[in-house]
N, C-alpha and C positions, 0 to 999 in steps of 0.2 A: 446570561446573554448568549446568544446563539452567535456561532461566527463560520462561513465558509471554509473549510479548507482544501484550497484548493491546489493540486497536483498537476503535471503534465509533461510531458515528452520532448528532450532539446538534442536530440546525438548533434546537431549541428548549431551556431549559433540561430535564435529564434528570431521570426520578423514581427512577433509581440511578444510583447513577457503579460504575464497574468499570473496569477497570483497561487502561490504554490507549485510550480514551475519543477517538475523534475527531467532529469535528463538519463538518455540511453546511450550511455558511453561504456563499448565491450570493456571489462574487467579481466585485462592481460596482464599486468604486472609480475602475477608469480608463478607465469607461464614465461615469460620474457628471461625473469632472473634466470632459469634452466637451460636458456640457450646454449652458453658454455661447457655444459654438462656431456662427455664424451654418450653417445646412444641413448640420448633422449630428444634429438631431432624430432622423429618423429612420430611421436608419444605424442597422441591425441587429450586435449584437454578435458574430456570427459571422461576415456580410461584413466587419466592421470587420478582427479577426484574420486573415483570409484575405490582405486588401488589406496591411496589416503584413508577413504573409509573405512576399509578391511583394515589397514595397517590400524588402525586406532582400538579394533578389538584385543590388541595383543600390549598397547601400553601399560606401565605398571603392574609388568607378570613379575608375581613374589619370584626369589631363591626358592626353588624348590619346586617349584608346579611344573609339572607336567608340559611342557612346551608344544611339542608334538599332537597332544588332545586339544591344546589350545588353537594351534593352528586350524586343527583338523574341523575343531566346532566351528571357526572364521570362515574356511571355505565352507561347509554346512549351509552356513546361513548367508554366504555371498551367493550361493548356488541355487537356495530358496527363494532369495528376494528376486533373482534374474527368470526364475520359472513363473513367480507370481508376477513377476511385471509384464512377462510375455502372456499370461492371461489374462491381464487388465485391457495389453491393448487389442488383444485377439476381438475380432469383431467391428472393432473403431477403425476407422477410416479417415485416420491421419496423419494430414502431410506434414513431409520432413522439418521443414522449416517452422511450424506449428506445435511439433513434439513435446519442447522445451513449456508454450502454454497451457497445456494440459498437463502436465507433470505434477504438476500441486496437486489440484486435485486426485489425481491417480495414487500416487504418495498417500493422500491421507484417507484414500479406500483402502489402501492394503494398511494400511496401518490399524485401523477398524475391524478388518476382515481377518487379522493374526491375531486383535483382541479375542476374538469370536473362536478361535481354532485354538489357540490356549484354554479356553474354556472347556471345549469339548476334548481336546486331547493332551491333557496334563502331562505327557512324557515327551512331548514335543519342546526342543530348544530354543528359549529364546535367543536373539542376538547379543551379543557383548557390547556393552557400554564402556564409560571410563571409572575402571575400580579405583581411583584415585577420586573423581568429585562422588561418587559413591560413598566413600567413606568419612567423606568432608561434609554431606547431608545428614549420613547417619550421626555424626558426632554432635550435629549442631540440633536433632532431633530431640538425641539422648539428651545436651544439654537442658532443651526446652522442659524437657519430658512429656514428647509429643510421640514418642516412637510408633505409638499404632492408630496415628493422626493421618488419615491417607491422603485427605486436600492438601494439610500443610509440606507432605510429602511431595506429592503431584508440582506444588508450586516451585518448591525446590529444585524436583528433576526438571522443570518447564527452562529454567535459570542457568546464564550461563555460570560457567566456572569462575570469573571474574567476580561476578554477581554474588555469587555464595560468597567469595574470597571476602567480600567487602562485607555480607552480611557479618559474617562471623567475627572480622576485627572492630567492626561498631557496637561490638556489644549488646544489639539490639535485641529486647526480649519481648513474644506476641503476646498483646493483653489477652489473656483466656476468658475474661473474665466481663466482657462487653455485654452490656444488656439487650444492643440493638443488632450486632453482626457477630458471627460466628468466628471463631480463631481463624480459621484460614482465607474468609473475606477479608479478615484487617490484616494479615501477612500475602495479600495479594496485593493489594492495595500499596502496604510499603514497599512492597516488590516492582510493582508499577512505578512509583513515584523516585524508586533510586533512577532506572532507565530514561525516563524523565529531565533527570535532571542535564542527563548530554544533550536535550534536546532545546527548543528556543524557546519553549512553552505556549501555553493553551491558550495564551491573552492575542490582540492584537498585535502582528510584526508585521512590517512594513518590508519593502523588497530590498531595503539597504542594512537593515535587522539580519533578516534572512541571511545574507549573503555575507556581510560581516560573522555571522556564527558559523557558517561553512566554510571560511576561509581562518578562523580564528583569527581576524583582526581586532588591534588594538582602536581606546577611542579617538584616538589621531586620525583615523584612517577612516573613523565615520566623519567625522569633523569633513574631510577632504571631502567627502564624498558628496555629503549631504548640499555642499553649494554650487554642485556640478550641474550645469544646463541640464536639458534631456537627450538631446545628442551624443555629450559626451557620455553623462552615466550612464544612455543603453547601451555604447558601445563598451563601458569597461563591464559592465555587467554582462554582455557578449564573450567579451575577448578576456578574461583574467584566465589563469589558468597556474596559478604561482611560480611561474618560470622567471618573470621580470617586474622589479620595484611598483608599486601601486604607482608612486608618484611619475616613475617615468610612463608607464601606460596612460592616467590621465594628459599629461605632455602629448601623448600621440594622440590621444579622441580630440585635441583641442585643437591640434592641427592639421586632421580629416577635414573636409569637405561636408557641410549635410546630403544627404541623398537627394536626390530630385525624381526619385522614381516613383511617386504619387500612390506611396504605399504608406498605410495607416500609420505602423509604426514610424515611419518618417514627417508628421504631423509636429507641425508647434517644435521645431531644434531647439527655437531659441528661449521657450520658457524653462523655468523652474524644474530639475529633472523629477525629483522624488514626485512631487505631488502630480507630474504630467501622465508618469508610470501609473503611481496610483488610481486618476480618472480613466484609464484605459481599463485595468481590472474591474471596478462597480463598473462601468458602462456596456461592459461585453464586447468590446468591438474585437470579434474572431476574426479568421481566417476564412473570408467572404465564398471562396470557390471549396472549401472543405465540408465532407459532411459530417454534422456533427449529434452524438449519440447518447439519448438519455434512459438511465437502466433502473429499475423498479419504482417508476411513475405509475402507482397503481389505479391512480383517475385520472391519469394524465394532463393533470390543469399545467403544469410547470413546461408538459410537451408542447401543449397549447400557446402558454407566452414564449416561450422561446423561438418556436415558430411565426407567430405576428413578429417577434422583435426582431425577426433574418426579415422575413420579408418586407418592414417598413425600410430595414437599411439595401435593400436591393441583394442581399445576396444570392447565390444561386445552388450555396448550396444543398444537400438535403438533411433532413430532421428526424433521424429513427428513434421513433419512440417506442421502447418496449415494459412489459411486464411483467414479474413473477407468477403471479396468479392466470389462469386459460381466461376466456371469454365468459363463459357459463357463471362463474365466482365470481367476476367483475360484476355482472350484471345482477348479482344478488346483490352484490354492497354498493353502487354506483347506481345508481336510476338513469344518470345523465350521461353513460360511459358509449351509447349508443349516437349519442347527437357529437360527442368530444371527438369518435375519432373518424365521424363524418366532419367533421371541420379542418382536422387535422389533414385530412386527403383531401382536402381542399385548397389547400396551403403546403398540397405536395409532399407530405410527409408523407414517412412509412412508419407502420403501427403493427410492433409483434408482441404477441402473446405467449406465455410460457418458457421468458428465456432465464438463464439463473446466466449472471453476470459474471460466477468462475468458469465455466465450462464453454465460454465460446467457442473457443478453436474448434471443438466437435460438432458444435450447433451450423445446421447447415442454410441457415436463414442470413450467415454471417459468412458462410463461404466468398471468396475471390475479394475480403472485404482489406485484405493486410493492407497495411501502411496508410491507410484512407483519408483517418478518421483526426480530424481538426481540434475536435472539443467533447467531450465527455464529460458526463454531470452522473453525478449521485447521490442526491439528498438525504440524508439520516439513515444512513444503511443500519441492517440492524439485521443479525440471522436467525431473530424468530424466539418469542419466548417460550419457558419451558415449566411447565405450572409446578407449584412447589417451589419455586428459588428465585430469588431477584438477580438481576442482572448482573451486579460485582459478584457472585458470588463465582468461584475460580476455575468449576468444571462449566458453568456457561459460558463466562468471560472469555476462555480459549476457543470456543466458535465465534465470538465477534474479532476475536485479533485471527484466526486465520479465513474469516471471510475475508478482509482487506488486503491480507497476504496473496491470498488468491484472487483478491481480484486484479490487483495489481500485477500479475502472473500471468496472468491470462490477455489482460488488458493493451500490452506491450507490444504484443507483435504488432496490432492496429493502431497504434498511434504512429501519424504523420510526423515526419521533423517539425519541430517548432508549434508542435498542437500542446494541446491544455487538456488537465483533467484537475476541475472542482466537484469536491464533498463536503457537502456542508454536514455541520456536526453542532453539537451543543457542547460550550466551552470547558463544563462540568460535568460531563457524561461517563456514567462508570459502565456504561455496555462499548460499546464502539469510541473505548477513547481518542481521545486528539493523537495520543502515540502510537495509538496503531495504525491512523490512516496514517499519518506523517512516515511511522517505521517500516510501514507494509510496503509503500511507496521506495523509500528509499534502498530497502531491500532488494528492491525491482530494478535498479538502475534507474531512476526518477532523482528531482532535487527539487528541494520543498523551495520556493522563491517566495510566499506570502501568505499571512493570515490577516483575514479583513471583517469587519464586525455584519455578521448576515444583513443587519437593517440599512448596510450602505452597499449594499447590492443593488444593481438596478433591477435584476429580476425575482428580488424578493418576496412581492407581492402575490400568490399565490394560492390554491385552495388546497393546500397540504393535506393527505390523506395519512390516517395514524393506523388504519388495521386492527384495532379494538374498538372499543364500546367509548373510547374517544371522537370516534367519528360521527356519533349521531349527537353531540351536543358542541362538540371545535370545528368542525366544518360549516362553513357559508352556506 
């Protein structure tokens, strides 16, 4: 079954919840604890990370080594990375407040690009890692007797240190010996599914699901929840923050006032909260004056209904629909791509061509657009397949977990307080799994609020476009 998942933007309490719900709360805590710290006032929290980074080249230096070369390779290569990243942005033309959105991307061009420069110049240094899970991979390699296994390797360096910790005390050993998948697609796989398990999983969660697993409550506390009006629950859904008892914050939603400010989210106080929430997500009712933006609609039917369903609800705000693919390619695969987005500028939308969904901040079709953007949608992302390999397998699979990384990177400086970002995904999908849009998101500062089954969507209905030789016999 196919299920939405969907994402979105809360630094402040939201005036709708929908359904996967993340929030944009700065990440100061261990910037905070330093405060007391004599001459580190004024230690910038990016040099601070930066100086961490370097410092972690020189962890677990044996008795004996050379400390002085060591250091000397660390600056080397803190020296390299700050000339290559002044080359990345050399020529780009962006703003400050933006910088942090393009970052991903830029990162994983140079990352690319020192592959490529190791190739050609073998005496060139790489960067220092941590000789300590270094040794914890090889060991557990040797164990396997995988040691000149480069996927199963790959998987391991991908892994945190935590991750290997646990591989190694589970005793876990990869079947070599699979008829259908390769050793290191079925040690991806279990690698994927330990990560997994922190998360709420890939079924159906509902927005008290959700929120129960982010706050680690007990089933008392769903109990409470679940017979809470809708008034009350979106206000404790609003306002928790684990500073004061569940029970005494439901005490205070109950004796709030409802709103009278004839705003959607203040609809029906007095029904049933869970399932009120819940028709709010299927229903779509957005954020009426927000514009809201939908990213590799390659035929753009999905831009199409979403636009009739703003304009029957009177909204006013706008519907930017864009594409991967130029105009020229649309028009080879699409016969109807010429009447779709005459309908859609009809219905006031705007319709761009040629955008990749990590790279906005630089894309100038998105300039003045910060903070705008109400609602975002992404249907079945997927970053392109690569002939010769199926999708689990571990060197593609890391282009689908860091598209979602990056989009979600990217994605953040445009989203408005209290907007939404839905992706829909397939419940069982080994390209673009349910963990990376969920991890990629929450990576970002986002908070997953709900997972809902696609066929209870109201805009599910559709003419999906699939990008292979699926389109000439699944499309309407």
């Amino acid at each position: 079954s196919s299920i939405p998942q969907q994402l979105g933007t809360r630094p402040i309490p939201p005036h709708s919840t929908c359904a996967r719900t993340l929030s944009l709360a700065p990440a100061m805590a261990e910037i905070e604890a330093l405060e007391g710290f004599e001459g580190l006032e004024g230690v910038d929290e990016a040099e601070l990370a930066k100086l961490e980074a370097e410092m972690g080249g020189i962890e677990g230096l044996a008795e004996g080594d050379d400390l002085e070369a060591t250091l000397a390779d660390v600056g080397e290569a803190a020296a390299e990375e700050e000339e290559e990243e002044e080359d990345l942005h050399a020529g780009m033309e962006v703003e400050e407040h933006l910088r942090d959105a393009v970052e991903g991307s830029l990162r994983l061009k140079r990352m690319l690009s020192r592959d490529d420069d190791d190739d050609t110049q073998p005496g060139k240094k790489r960067k220092l890692g941590d000789p300590v899970k270094a040794q914890k991979v090889q060991a557990l390699l040797a164990r396997w007797g995988l040691t000149s296994d480069a996927v199963v390797k790959h998987v391991l360096d991908q892994s945190s240190v935590d991750e290997v910790d646990m591989i190694t005390k589970s005793g876990y050993q990869p079947d070599k010996f699979n008829q259908m998948k390769s050793v290191g697609e079925v040690f991806n796989r279990y690698v994927s599914e330990i990560r997994e398990r922190s998360m709420p999983g890939g079924a159906a969660c509902d927005a008290i699901s959700a929120f129960k697993h982010r706050w680690k409550l007990d089933f008392t506390a769903d109990k409470m929840l679940r017979v809470l009006k809708h008034k009350d629950l979106r206000y404790v859904l609003a306002n928790h923050d684990g500073t004061k008892e569940l029970k005494d914050l439901i005490e205070e939603a109950q004796a709030t006032e409802a709103d009278d400010d004839l705003q959607t989210a203040s609809a029906l106080p007095e029904n049933m909260g869970i399932s009120t929430i819940g028709r709010f997500m299927r229903l779509e009712l957005i954020d009426p004056l927000s514009d809201a933006c939908v990213f590799g609609d390659a035929n753009l039917t999905f831009a199409l209904k979403l636009a009739k369903h703003r304009k029957a609800l009177g909204h006013v705000g706008r519907v930017i629909a864009t594409t991967f693919e130029d105009l020229p390619t649309l028009r080879e695969r699409y016969k109807e791509i010429d009447q779709s987005i005459a309908t859609l500028e009809e219905n006031y939308s705007e319709v761009y061509h040629g955008v990749d969904c990590t790279r906005i901040a630089i894309d100038p079709k998105f300039k003045g657009m910060e903070g705008s953007l109400g609602a975002v949608y992404y249907n079945y992302p997927h970053s392109g397949a690569i002939q010769g390999f199926f999708d689990g397998h571990p060197i593609v699979n890391w282009r689908h977990e860091n598209l979602m990384r990056l989009f979600f990177r990217a994605l953040r400086s445009f989203m408005k307080p209290g907007g939404i970002v839905k992706v829909a995904s397939n419940m069982g999908a080994v390209g673009v799994r349910y963990s990376y849009i969920v991890g990629g998101g929450i990576e970002n500062e986002f908070l997953h609020v709900e997972t809902m089954p696609f066929l209870e969507w109201h805009l599910h209905r559709y003419g999906r476009s699939y990008g292979d030789k699926r389109d000439v016999y699944k499309r309407p």
